[in-house]
N, C-alpha and C positions, 0 to 999 in steps of 0.2 A: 288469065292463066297463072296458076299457082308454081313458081319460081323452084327447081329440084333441089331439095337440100344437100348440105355439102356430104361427104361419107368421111367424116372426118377418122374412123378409124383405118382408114383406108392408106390415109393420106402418110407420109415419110413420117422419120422420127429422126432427128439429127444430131440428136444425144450420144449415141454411135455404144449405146450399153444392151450387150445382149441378155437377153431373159431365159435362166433355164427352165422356169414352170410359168406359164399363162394355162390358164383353165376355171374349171368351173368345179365346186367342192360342197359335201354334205349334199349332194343328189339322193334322195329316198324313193328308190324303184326296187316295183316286185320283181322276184328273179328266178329263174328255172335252174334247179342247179341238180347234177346227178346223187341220186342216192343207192347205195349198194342193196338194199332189202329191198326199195318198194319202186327203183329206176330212176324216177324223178321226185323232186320236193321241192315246194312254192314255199317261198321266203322272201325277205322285204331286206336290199341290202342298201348301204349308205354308201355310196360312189365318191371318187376324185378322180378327175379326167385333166389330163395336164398336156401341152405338148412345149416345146422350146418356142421364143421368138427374135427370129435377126434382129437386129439392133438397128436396121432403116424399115421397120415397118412398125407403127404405131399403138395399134393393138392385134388382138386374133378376134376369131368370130367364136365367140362364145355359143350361137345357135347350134353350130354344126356339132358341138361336143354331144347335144340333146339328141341332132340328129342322126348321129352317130347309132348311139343306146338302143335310139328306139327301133333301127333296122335289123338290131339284134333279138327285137320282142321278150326282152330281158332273160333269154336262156346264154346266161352265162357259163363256161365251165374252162376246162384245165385245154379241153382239144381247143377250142375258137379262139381264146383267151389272146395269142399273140395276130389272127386274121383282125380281132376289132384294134390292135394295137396299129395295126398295119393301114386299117383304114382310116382309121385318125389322125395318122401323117400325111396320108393322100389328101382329105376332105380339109384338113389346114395347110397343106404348103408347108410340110413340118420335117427336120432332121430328125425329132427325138418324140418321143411320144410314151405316156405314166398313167397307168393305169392301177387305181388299187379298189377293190371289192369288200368291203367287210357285211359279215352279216351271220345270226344265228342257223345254228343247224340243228337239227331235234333230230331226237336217237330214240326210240322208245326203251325202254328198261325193265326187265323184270324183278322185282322182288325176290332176294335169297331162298326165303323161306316161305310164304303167303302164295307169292305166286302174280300178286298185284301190279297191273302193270300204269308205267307214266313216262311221259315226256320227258329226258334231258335236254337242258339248251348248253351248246357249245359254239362258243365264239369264235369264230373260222374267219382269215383273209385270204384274199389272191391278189397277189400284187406282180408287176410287169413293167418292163420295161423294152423299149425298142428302139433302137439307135442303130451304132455301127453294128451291133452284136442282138441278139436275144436273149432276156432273162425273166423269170418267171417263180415266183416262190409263194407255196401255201404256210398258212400260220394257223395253228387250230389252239384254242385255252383251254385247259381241262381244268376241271375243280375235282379236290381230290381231300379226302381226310389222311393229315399226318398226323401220328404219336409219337411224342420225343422219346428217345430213348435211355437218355439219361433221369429224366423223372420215374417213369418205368423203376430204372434201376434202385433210386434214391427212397422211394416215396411205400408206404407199406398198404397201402389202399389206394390204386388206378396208376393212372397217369395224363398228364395233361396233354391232350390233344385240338387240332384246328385245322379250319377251312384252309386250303391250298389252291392256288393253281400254278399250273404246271404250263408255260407256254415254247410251243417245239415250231420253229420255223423250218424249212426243207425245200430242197432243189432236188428233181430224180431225173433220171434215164427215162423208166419206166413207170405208169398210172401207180398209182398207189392210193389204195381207199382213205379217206380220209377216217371211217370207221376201224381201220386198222392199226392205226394212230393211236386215235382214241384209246384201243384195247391196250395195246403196249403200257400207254399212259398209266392207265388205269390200273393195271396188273403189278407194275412198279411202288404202287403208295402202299400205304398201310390198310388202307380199304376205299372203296368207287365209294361215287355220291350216286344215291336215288334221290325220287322226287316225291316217289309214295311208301312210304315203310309204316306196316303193323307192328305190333310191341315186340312178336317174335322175331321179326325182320330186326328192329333195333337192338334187339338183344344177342341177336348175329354181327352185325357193323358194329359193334361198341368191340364184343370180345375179339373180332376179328383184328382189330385195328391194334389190339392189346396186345394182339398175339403176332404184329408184323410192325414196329416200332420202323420209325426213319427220321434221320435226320433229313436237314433240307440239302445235305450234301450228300448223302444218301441215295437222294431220291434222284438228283442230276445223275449220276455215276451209272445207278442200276437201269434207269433209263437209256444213256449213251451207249449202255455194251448190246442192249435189246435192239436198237436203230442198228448200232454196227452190223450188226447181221444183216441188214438187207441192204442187199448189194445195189439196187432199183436207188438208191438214197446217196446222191454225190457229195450233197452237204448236207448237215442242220448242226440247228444251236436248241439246246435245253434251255430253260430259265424257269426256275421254280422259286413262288415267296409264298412264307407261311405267315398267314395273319395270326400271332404269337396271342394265345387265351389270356396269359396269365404276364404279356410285356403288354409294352406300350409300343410296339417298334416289331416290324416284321424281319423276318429270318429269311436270305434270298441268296442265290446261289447260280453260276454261271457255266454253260460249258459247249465249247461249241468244234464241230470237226474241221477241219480245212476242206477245201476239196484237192 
């Protein structure tokens, strides 16, 4: 008769050190996540599942974090987001429990002028926390073209311009598209990014961009007064950095609300 082995994670821990994150991290699962135009859109997000552990238990069960996920059949979204937080305290024996989602979101995009249409990818998180309290925050990256405005001013032929992203974290009251975000984003720079442009489309985005200059301070500012306005938004933080054409060193810029 083959002797039970021990369950050593089971067993005390006399160290008497408690742990604020035990979990499992870099999780790659497909995911169901809402979309404003077409309801739902399948994405592949990269997971960390964290809960606390007392200081007389040895380890946690790393299974039940998988087991967790997959009761949720990977439709994650902003309604369920705090019920899987809640069951992850249950299924560990848990005070605290941390949940963050990161994953691409595709927008499809039409061309100014052609008409052509493509995919943009935007890097979106959900992140969650559950304890004494509840908290819960989406993060979306925009990539955006800025034109300095001071080359503009300086220079007798263009101005130097570059890739941007624009990253808006937010806490609301009330749903908020993440497509609506995005639009705010977008409308604040000097001109959106596509994925497909014909030469008339790029001869639109070059002179558009020429013709709405921003600094990187600029770009926080005119952003922050567009957020102000909805009232649905209790908090967020701006953070925009320009990957500089013509430095060796990016241009970045901070601004964030209280609640």
């Amino acid at each position: 008769m083959t002797e039970k082995a021990r369950d050593i994670q089971s067993e005390k821990d006399t160290r008497k050190i408690e742990l604020e994150k035990v979990g499992v991290k870099n999780i790659k699962y497909p995911i169901l996540v809402h979309d404003k135009k077409k309801k739902y859109q399948h994405t592949v997000a990269n997971i960390n599942m964290y809960v606390d552990l007392p200081h007389h238990f040895k380890g946690t069960h790393m299974s039940r974090f998988i087991k967790v996920l997959n009761k949720y059949h990977g439709e994650i979204s902003v309604h369920n987001f705090v019920d899987i937080l809640d069951n992850m305290k249950d299924q560990l024996d848990a005070a605290s429990a941390h949940l963050e989602v990161e994953f691409p979101y595709f927008i499809e995009k039409t061309a100014p002028v052609s008409g052509e249409k493509g995919l943009v990818d935007y890097n979106c998180r959900f992140s969650g926390t559950s304890n004494e309290g509840k908290d819960f925050i989406i993060t979306v990256a925009v990539p955006v073209t800025s034109l300095c405005p001071c080359s503009k001013e300086i220079s007798e032929r263009g101005a130097h311009n570059q890739r941007s992203i624009v990253t808006v974290s937010f806490r609301f009251s009330q749903f908020i598209w993440i497509e609506e975000v995005i639009e705010i984003i977008e409308n604040c720079a000097s001109c959106e990014i596509y994925s497909l442009l014909k030469r008339p489309d790029e001869k639109y985005v070059t002179e558009k961009a020429y013709d709405n200059p921003r600094f990187v301070e600029d770009l926080v500012r005119e952003i922050f007064l567009k957020l102000n306005e909805r009232e649905e938004l209790t908090w967020f933080s701006i953070e925009a950095e320009n990957f500089e054409s013509i430095h060796n060193h990016s241009a970045y810029a901070y601004v964030e609300k209280r609640s």
